[in-house]
C-alpha positions in Angstrom: 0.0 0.0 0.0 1.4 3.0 -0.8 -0.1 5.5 2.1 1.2 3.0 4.6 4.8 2.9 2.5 4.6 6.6 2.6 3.9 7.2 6.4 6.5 4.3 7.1 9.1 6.0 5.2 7.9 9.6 6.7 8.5 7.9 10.5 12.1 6.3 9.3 13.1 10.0 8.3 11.7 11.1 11.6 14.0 9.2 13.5 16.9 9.5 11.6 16.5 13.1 11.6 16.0 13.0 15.8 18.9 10.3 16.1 21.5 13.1 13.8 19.7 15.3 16.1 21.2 13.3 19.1 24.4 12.5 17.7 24.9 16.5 16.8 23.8 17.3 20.3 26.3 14.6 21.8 29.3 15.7 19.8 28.6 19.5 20.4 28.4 18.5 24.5 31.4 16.2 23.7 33.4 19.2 21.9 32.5 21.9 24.9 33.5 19.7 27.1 36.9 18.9 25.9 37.4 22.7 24.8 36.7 23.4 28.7 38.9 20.6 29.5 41.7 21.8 27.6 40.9 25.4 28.9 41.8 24.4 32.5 44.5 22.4 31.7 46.2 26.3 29.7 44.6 28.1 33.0 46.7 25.7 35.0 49.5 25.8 33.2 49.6 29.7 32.9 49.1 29.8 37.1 52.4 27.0 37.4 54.3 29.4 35.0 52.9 32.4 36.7 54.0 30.7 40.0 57.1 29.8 39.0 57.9 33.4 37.8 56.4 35.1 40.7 59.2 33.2 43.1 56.9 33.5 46.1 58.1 31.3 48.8 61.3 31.1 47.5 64.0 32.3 50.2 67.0 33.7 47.7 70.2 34.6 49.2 72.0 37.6 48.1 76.2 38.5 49.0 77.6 41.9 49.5 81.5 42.8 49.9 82.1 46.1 50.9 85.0 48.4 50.3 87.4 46.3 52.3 86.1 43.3 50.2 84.3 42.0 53.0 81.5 39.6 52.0 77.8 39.6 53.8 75.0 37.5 53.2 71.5 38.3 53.7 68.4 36.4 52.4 65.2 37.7 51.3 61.7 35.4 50.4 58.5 37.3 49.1 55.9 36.0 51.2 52.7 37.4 49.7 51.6 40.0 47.0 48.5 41.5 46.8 46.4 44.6 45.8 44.4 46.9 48.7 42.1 49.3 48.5 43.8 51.5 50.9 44.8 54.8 50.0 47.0 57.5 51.3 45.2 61.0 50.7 48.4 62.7 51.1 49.8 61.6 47.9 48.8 61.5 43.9 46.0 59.1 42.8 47.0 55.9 41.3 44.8 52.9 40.0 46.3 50.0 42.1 47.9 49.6 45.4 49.8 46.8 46.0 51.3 44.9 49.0 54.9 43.2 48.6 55.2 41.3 52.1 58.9 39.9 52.7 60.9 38.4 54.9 64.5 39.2 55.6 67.4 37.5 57.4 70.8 39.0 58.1 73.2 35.9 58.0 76.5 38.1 58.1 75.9 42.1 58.1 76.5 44.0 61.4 73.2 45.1 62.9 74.4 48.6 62.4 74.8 48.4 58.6 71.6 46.2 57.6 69.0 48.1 55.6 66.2 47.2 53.3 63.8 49.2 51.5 62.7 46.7 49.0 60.1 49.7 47.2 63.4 51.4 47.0 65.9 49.4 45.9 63.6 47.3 43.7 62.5 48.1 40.3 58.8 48.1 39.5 57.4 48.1 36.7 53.4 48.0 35.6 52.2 45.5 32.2 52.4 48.2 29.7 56.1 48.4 30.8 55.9 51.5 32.6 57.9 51.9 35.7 56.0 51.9 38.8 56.8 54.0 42.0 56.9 53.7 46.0 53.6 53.8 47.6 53.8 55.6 51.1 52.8 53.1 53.9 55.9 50.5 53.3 58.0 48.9 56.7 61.7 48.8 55.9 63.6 46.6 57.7 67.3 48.5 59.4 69.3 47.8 62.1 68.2 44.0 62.1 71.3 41.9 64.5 73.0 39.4 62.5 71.5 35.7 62.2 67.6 36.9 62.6 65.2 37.7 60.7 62.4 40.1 60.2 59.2 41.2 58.8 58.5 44.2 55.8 55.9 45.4 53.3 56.7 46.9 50.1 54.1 49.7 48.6 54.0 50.1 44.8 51.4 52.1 43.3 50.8 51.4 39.3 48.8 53.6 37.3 46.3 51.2 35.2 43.8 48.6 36.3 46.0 45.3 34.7 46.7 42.9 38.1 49.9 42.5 37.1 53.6 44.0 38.5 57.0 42.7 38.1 59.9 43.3 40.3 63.2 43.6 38.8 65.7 43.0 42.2 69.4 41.3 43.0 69.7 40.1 39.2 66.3 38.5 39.2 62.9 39.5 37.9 59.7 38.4 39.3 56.4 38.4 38.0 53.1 38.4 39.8 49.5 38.5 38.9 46.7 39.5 41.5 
């Protein structure tokens, strides 16, 4: 019969057309799925190379000889770096504030000729490559005895809204992301 041919061929196409349907469906959710895989796996590996850049945790020792050739040893390890809202109103507007906090340890100056100033003696710089000054509201570390340690934030203010800064100190750049 030709009606009942026709309406059995109409239902065939039917479910053809639904099971491509499915099978598009599946590989599109197959495909998003993988491209979100693949996207965590590059966020993951951008944070381990960010990480690795930004040197945090890592205590670095640095030597300094004097004029009488002298050598002294101190060791510095960036604990933390992070961006705060506060604000001095004493000083010119900037975008970002951000907190360095470091650790020092005097491991062969005299107490009387240890100093750090790490906003000071650093260079900053912002990711459009502009160089980025001291923020007032930094604790320098001075007059710290020989074999302890001690406690100091760095201020840097940048002047655009990228969380990024990179510290160019001792022969050794770092790079952090907040």
């Amino acid at each position: 019969d030709p009606i009942e041919k026709e309406l059995v061929d109409a239902k065939i196409k039917e479910v053809n057309e639904a099971t491509e349907a499915q099978k598009a469906e599946e590989k599109a959710k197959r495909e998003e799925e993988e491209n979100a895989r693949k996207a965590a796996e590059e966020e993951a590996k951008r944070q381990e190379e960010a990480k690795k850049d930004s040197h945090i945790g890592e205590t670095l020792t640095f030597t300094n000889s004097d004029y009488s050739g002298v050598v002294e040893e101190w060791a510095l390890t960036i604990n933390n770096v992070y961006k705060t809202d506060e604000r001095n109103p004493f000083t010119d507007p900037v975008n970002q504030v951000v907190i360095i906090e470091y650790t020092v340890e005097n491991k062969s100056i005299p107490s009387d000729d240890f100093y750090l100033s790490l906003e000071h003696e650093g260079e900053f710089y912002s990711s459009d490559g502009f160089k980025c000054s001291p923020y007032p509201g930094g604790d320098n570390v001075y007059n710290l005895a020989e074999g302890m340690r001690a406690n100091g934030n760095a201020y840097i203010g940048i002047n655009n809204d990228t969380p990024y800064l990179e510290m160019h100190f001792g022969g050794m750049t770092y790079k952090w992301t907040f």
